[in-house]
C-alpha positions as CSV (number, residue, x, y, z in Angstrom):
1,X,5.7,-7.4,22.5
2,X,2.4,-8.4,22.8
3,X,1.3,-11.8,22.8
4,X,-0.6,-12.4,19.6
5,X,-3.2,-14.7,19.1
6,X,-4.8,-17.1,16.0
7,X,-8.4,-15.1,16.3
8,X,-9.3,-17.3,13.2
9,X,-7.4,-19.7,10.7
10,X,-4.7,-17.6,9.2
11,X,-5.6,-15.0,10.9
12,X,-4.1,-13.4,13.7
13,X,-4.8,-10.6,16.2
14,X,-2.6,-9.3,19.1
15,X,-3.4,-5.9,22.0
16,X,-7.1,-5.8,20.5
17,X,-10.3,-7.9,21.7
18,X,-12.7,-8.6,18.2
19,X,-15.0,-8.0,17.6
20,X,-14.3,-4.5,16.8
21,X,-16.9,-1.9,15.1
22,X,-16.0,-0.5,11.2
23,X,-18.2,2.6,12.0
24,X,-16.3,3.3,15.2
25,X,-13.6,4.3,12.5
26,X,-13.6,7.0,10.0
27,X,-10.6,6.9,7.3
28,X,-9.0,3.5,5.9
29,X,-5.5,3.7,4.2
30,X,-4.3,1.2,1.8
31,X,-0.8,0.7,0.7
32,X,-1.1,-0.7,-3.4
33,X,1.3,-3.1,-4.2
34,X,0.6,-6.5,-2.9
35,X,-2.2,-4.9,-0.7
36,X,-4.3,-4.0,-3.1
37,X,-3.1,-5.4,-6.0
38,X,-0.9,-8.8,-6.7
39,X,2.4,-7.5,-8.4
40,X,5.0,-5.1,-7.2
41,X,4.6,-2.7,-10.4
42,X,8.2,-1.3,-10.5
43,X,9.6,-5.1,-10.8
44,X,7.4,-6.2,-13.8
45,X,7.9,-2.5,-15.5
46,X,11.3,-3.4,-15.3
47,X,10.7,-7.3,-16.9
48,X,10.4,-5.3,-20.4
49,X,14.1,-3.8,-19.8
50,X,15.6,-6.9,-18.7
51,X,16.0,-6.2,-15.3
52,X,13.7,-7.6,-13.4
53,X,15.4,-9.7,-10.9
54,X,17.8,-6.9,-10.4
55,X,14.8,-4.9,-9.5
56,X,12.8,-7.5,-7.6
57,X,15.8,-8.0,-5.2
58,X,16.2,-4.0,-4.2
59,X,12.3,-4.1,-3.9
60,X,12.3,-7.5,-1.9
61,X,15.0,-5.3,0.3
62,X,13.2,-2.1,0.9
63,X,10.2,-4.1,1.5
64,X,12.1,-6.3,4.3
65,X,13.5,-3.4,6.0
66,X,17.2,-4.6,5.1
67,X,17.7,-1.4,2.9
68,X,16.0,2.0,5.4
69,X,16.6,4.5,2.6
70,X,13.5,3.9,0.6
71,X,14.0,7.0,-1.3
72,X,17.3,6.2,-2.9
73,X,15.9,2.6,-2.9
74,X,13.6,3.0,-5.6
75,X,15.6,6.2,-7.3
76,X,17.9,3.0,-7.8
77,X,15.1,1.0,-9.3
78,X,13.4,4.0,-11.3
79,X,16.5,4.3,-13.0
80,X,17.0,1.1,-14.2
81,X,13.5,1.3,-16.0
82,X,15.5,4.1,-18.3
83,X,13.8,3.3,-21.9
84,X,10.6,1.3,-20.9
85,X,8.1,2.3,-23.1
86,X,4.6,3.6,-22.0
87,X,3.0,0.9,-24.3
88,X,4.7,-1.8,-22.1
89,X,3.2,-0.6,-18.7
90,X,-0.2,-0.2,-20.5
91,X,0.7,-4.2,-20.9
92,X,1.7,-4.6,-16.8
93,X,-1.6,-3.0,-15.8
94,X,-3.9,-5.0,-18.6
95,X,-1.9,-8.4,-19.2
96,X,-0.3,-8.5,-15.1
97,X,-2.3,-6.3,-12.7
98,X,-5.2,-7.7,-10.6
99,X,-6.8,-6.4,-7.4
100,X,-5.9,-8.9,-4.4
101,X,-9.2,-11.0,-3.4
102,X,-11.4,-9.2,-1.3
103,X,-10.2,-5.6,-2.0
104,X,-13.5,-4.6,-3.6
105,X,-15.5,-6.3,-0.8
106,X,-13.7,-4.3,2.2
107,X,-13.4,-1.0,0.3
108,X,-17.4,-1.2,-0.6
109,X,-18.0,-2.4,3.4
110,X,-15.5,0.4,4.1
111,X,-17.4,2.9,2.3
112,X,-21.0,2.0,3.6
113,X,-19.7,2.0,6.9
114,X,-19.3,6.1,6.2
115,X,-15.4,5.5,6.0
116,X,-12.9,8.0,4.0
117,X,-10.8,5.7,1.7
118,X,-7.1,6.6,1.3
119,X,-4.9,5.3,-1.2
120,X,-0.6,5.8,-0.1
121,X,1.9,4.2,-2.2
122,X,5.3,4.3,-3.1
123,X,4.3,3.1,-6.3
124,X,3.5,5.4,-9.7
125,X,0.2,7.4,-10.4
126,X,0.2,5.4,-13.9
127,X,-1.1,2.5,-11.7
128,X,-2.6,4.1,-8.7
129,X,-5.2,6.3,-10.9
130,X,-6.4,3.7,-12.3
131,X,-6.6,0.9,-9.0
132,X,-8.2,4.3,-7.2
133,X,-10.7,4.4,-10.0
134,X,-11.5,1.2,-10.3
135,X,-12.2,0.8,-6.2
136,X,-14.0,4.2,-6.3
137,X,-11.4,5.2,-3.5
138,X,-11.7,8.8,-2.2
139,X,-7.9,10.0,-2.0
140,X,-4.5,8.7,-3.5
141,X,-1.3,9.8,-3.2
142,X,2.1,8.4,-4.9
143,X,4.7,8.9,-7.1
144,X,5.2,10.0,-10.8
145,X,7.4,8.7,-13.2
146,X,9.1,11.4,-15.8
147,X,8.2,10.0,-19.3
148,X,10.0,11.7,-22.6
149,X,8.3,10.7,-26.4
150,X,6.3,7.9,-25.1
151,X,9.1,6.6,-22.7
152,X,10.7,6.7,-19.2
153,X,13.6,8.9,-18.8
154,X,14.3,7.0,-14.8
155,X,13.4,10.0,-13.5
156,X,10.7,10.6,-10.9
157,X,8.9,13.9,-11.0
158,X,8.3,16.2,-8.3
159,X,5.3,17.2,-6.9
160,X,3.6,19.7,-4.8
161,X,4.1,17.9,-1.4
162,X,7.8,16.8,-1.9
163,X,9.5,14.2,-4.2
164,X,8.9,11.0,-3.3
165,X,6.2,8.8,-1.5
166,X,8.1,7.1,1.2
167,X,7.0,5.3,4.9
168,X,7.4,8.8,6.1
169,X,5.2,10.3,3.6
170,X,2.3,7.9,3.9
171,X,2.5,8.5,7.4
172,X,2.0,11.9,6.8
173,X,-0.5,12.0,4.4
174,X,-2.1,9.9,6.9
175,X,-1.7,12.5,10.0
176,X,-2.7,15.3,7.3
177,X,-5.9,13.6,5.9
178,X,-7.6,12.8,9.3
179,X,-6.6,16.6,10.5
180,X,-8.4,17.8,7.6
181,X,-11.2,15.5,8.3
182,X,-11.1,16.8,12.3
183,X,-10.3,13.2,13.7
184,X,-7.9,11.8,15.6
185,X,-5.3,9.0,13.9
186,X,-6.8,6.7,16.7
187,X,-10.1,6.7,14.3
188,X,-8.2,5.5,11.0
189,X,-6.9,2.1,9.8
190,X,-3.8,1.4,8.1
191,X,-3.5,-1.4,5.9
192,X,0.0,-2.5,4.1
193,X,2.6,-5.2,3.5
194,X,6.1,-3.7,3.7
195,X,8.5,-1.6,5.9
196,X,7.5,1.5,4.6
197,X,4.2,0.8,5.7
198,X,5.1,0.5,9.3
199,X,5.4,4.5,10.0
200,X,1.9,5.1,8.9
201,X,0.6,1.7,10.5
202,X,2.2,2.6,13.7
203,X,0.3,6.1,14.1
204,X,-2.9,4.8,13.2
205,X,-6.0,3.6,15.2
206,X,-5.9,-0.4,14.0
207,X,-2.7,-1.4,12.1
208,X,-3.6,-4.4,9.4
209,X,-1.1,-6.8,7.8
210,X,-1.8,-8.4,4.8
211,X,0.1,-11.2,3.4
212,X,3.4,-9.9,4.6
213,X,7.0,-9.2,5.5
214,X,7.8,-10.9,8.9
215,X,8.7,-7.5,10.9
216,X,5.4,-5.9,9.5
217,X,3.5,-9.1,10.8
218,X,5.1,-9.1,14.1
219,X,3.9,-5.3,14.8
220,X,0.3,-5.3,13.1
221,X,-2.7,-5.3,15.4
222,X,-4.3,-7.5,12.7
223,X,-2.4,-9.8,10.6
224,X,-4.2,-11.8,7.4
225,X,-1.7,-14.0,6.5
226,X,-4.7,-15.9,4.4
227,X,-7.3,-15.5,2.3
228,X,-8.2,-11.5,1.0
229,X,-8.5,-8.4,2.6
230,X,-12.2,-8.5,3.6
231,X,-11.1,-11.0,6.4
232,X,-10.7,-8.2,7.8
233,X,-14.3,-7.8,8.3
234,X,-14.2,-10.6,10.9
235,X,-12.6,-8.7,13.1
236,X,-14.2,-5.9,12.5
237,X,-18.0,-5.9,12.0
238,X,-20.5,-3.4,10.0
């Protein structure tokens, strides 16, 4: 392990020397929930059928690393959310969901700096459309939930990449993006929180923690462990 270093108050950095350059990279992935956003989204739909701290503590476990199947992790969760209405997570995303402090500031930098903006999350399009919209991010990719008359059958649906958005899947939609973009993983960031964020993290160019789970921390090139995302930017300068 390297030895990593307090570059900045609650903010640590370990095998790099800051200041690095943003336009010496070309694509920046984000993981959504509590990278992007401040709530797990699966654990507050799930407040509305009365499970929610049986859903927290599978999340809290996939995100940990204590449970490696992330698939049949959240298949798990998805189908205790059987019979939550569409109205209710219209209420998560109005009443609950907030983009984490400095989000819009180190997409915009991102952006100006000529990066491609990537959105991978094992969370649900219903949510990731609309973060992706409202960050004017250039790609997403995540999972959809199967909903019957207005509400949630616990079914995921299948899509034309595979069936669900796991560690392995981000990493390759992050390999598959920067091919298509003709650069090398070396020239992306990967930003994220949880275990399944590790895989993508660990092929990419910079690897960013932020805010999170111990074993993620101990393997990021960058970890914000306070304050918002566009810390980031002291480390890495427009």
């Amino acid at each position: 392990m390297q030895h990593a270093t307090e570059f900045a108050p609650g903010l640590v950095v370990q095998g790099i020397t800051p200041p690095l350059r943003l336009a010496d990279y070309k694509l920046i992935a984000f993981d959504m929930d509590s990278t992007l956003i401040n709530i797990e989204c699966v654990d507050e739909i799930a407040d509305a059928a009365g499970r929610k701290a049986e859903v927290a503590a599978i999340t809290e476990a996939a995100m940990q690393g204590v449970i490696t199947d992330y698939k049949e992790s959240l298949r798990q969760r998805v189908a205790l959310l059987r019979g939550v209405t569409v109205r209710h997570m219209e209420q998560v995303f109005s009443e609950r969901l907030r983009l984490n402090p400095g989000a819009k500031e180190l997409v915009a930098a991102a952006k100006a700096a000529g990066l491609v903006t990537l959105l991978v999350s094992g969370g649900f399009t219903f949510f990731s459309d609309r973060v992706k919209a409202a960050l004017s991010i250039d790609f997403t990719r995540s999972n959809v939930l199967e909903v019957e008359g207005g509400v949630l059958t616990g079914r995921m649906v299948d899509q034309p990449w595979g069936d669900i958005c796991d560690g392995a899947e981000k990493r390759r939609t992050l390999l598959e993006v920067a091919s298509l973009m003709g650069i090398r993983p070396e020239q992306a960031i990967a930003v994220g929180d949880g275990a399944n964020d590790l895989p993508m993290m660990g092929v990419a160019g910079l690897s960013v923690a932020y805010h999170a789970k111990p074993a993620v921390r101990a393997q990021a090139q960058v970890a914000i462990n306070q304050g918002g995302l566009d810390r980031l930017l002291e480390v890495l300068r427009s």
